[in-house]
LUMKOLBA-160722 format. One line per 3 residues: number of its first residue (from 1); their letters; for each residue y negated, x negated, z negated of C-alpha. Coordinates in steps of 0.25 Angstrom, whole numbers, padded with zeros to 4 digits. Example, Ala and Ser with C-alpha at 12.3 -4.5 7.8 and 13.67 -1.06 7.14 Angstrom:
1	as	0018,-0049,-0031 ~ 0004,-0055,-0029;
***
This chain:
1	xxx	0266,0748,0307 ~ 0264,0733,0307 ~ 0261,0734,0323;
4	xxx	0254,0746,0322 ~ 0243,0739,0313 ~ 0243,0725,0315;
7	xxx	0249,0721,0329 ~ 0242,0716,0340 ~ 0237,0732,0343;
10	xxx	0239,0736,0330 ~ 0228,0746,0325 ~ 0222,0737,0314;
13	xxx	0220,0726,0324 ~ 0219,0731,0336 ~ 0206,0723,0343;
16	xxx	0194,0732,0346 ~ 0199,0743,0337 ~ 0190,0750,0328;
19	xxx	0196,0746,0315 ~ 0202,0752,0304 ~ 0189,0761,0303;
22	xxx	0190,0767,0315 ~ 0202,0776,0312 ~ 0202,0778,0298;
25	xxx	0191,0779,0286 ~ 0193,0772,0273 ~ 0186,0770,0258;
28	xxx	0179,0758,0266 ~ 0172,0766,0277 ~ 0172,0777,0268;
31	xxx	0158,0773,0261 ~ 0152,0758,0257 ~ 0155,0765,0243;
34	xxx	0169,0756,0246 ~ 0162,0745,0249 ~ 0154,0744,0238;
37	xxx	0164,0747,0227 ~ 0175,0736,0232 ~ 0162,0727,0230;
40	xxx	0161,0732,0216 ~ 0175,0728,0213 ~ 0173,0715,0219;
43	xxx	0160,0711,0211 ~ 0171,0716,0200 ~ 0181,0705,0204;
46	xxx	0168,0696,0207 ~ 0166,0698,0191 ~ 0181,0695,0187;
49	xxx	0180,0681,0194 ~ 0168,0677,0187 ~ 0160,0680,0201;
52	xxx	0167,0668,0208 ~ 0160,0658,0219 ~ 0169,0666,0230;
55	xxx	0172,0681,0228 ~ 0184,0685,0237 ~ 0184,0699,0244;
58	xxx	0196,0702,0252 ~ 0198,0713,0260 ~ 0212,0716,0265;
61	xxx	0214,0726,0276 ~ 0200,0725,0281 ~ 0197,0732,0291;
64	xxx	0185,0728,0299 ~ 0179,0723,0287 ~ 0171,0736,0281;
67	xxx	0177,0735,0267 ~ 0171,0719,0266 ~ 0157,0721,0272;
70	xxx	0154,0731,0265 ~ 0158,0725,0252 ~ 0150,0712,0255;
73	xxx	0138,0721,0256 ~ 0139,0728,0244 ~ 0142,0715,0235;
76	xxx	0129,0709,0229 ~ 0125,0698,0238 ~ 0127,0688,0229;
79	xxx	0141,0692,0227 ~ 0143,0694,0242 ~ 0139,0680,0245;
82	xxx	0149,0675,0237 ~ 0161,0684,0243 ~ 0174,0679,0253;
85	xxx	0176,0691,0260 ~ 0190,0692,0268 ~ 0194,0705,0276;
88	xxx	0207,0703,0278 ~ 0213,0709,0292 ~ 0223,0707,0303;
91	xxx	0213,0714,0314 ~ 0203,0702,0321 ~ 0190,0702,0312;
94	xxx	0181,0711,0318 ~ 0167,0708,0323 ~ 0155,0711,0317;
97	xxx	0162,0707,0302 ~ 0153,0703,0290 ~ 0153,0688,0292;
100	xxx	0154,0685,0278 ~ 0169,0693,0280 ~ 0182,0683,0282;
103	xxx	0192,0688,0292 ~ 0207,0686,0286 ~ 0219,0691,0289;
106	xxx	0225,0690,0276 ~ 0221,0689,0262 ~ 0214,0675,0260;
109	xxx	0222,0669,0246 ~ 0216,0664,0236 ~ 0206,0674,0236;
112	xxx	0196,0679,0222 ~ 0192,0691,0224 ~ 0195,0705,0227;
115	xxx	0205,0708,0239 ~ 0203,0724,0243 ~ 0214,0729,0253;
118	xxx	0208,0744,0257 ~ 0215,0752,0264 ~ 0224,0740,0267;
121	xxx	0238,0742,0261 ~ 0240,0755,0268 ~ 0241,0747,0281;
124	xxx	0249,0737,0278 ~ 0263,0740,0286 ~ 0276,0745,0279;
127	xxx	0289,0752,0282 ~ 0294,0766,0280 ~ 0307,0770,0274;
130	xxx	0314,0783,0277 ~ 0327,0787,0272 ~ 0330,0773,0268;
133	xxx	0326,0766,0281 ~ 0313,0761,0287 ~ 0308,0770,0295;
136	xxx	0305,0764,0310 ~ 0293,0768,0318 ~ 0292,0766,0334;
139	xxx	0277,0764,0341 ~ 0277,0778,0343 ~ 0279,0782,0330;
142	xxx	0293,0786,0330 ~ 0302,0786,0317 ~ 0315,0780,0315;
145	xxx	0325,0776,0303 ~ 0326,0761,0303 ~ 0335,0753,0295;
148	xxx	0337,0754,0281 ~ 0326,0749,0270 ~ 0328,0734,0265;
151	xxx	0329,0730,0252 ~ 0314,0726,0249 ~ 0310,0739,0254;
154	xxx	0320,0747,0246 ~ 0316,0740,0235 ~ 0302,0742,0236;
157	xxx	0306,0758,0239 ~ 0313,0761,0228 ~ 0302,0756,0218;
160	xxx	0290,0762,0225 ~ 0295,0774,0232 ~ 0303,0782,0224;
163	xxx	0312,0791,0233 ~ 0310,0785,0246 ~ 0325,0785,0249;
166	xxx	0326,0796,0257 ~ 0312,0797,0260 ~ 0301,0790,0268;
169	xxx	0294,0779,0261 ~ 0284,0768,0265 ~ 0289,0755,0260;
172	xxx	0276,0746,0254 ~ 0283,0735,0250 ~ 0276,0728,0262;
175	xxx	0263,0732,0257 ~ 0265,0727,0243 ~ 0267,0713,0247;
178	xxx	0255,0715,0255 ~ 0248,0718,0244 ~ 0253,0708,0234;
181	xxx	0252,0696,0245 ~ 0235,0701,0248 ~ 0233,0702,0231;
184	xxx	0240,0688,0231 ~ 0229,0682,0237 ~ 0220,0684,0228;
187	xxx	0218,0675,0217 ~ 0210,0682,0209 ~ 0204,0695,0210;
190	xxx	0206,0708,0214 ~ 0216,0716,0223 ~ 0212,0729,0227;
193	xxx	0221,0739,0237 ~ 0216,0752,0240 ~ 0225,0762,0250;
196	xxx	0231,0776,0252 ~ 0243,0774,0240 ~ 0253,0782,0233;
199	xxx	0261,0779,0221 ~ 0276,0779,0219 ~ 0276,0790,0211;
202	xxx	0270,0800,0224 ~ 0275,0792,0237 ~ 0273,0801,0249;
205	xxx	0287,0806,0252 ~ 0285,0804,0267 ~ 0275,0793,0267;
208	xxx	0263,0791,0273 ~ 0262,0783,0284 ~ 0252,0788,0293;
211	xxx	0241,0785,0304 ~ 0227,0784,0306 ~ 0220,0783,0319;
214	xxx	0204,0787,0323 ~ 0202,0794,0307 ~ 0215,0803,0309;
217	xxx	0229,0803,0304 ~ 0240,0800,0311 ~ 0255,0799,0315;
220	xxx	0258,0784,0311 ~ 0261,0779,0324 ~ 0262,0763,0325;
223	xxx	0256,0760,0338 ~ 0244,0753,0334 ~ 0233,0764,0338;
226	xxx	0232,0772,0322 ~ 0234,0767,0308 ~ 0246,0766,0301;
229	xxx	0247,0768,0286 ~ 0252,0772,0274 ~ 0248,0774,0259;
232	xxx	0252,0762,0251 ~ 0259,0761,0237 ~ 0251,0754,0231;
235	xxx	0258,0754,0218 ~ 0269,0745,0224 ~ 0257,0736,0229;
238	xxx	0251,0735,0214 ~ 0253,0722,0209 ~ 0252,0715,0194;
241	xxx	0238,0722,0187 ~ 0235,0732,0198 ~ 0229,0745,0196;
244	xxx	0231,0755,0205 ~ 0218,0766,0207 ~ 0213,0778,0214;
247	xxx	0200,0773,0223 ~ 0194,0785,0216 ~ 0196,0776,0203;
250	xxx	0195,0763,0209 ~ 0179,0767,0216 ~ 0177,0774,0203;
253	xxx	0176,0761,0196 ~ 0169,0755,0207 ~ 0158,0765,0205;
256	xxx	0161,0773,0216 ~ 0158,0788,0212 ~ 0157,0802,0221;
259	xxx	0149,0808,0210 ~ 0135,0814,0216 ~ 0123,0808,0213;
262	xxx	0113,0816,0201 ~ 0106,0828,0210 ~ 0093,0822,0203;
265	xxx	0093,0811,0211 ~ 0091,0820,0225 ~ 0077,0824,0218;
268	xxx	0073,0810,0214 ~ 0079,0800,0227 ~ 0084,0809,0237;
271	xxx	0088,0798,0245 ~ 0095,0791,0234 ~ 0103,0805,0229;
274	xxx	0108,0806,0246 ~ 0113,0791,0246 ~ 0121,0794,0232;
277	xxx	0126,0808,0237 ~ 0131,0800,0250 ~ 0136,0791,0242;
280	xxx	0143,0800,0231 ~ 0150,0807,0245 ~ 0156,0793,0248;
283	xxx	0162,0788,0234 ~ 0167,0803,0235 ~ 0177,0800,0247;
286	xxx	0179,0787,0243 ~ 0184,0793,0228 ~ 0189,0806,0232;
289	xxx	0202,0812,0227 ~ 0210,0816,0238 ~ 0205,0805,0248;
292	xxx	0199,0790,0246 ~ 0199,0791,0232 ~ 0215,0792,0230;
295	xxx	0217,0780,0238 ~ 0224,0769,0228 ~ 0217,0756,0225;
298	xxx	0228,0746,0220 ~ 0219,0735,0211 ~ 0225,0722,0208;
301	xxx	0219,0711,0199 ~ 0223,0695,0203 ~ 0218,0686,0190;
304	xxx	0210,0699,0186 ~ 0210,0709,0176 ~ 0213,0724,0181;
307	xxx	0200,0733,0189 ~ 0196,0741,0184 ~ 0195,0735,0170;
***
């Protein structure tokens, strides 16, 4: 998995490649309605630090930088003036990018601010237990039974995946640590992680490793030409204070609503009631039961009291 996403052909940083966006469709490219929410929570966060010199906004798992530029432009200019933007990425900085955007390749420390990791977690590499043993995969995609599971991974097994003995399990103890190593470098602020999740009460029985390639599913082949992913626990990942949150909920309290707009207005502005009813349609896919609205955002304050208060 590592090889497939992050060697030197790897499909997140193959050069020349469309990027992220080019294969598959998330809340960012979804509707600006993302955008503009995640720069309510910062102005939130803004607040909290007394609406510091510097405000920090760090964006792990950045893509091409979407998720940033269009935060910077939905923040007040005076508040966008004052912001250190970081997409944080282990592709080469693509061209064209907001110049106000710094090109990292690991979460700068020290930060004060909000760190957001969308769709991030799910990529981060791990193994696969079946039967008790990891689970080895050949370029092509073919299975077979490796050695046994170690110790640290049994451990983190037993607590988080019940059953998993004599089934296949999906062992995130590397994607806790990765989380917990990103939230640590924050010295005050907020940590947000938002993914495909389940909980240890309803862990797929078989997993869910899958791929993406060109907007369709399919067979998780590590070669380097799809995605490879899987849901994350995030329960595991949640650290002291966090809250863990439907998006439907958590773009609730941003002010996200698919609710229509009063038929009234079509008589009074037409043009104003057809950009609400688009607008409706796009905080509905983003909130929708079923879809983008069940994925899971992990919220963790650092030196901050809980969100939502």
């Amino acid at each position: 998995m590592e090889r497939a996403l992050y060697g030197p052909q790897g499909f997140y940083v193959r050069p020349g490649g469309p990027g992220p966006a080019g294969h598959f469709r998330t809340s960012v490219h979804a509707s600006p309605l993302y955008a503009a929410a995640v720069a309510r929570l910062l102005l939130w966060v803004d607040a909290e630090l007394g609406r510091p010199a510097e405000l920090d906004l760090v964006d792990v798992g950045a893509g091409r930088g979407e998720l940033l530029t269009g935060v910077l432009g939905a923040l007040p200019p005076e508040v966008a003036a004052r912001v250190r933007a970081y997409a944080v990425e282990r592709a080469a900085e693509p061209g064209g990018l907001d110049p106000r955007i710094r090109w990292v390749a690991e979460p700068p420390a020290g930060t004060r601010g909000l760190l957001f990791a969308n769709e991030w977690l799910d990529n981060v590499p791990l193994d696969v237990s079946e039967g008790g043993r990891y689970v080895l995969v050949a370029p092509d995609g073919t299975e077979s039974p490796g050695g046994p599971v170690e110790e640290a991974d049994r451990e983190w097994l037993e607590r988080w995946w019940p059953g998993w003995g004599g089934g296949r399990a999906e062992i995130g103890r590397a994607r806790d640590e990765a989380w917990a190593a990103a939230v640590a470098s924050l010295e005050r602020g907020l940590a947000v992680a938002v993914d495909y999740a389940h909980g240890r009460e309803a862990r797929p029985p078989y997993g869910t490793l899958t791929g993406f390639r060109a907007g369709r599913e399919v067979p998780p082949v590590p070669d380097g030409t799809a995605d490879v992913t899987a849901h994350v626990a995030l329960d595991a990942c949640a650290g002291e204070g966090s809250v863990l949150l439907t998006q439907r909920v958590a773009l609730g309290a941003l002010g996200v609503s698919g609710g229509r707009p009063p038929l009234a207005l079509a008589s009074t502005d037409p043009a104003a009631y057809v950009r609400a009813l688009a607008g409706a349609g796009e905080a509905a896919e983003l909130t929708g039961r079923g879809g983008l609205g069940d994925f899971g955002w992990l919220v963790q304050p650092v030196g901050l009291a809980a969100w939502p208060g």
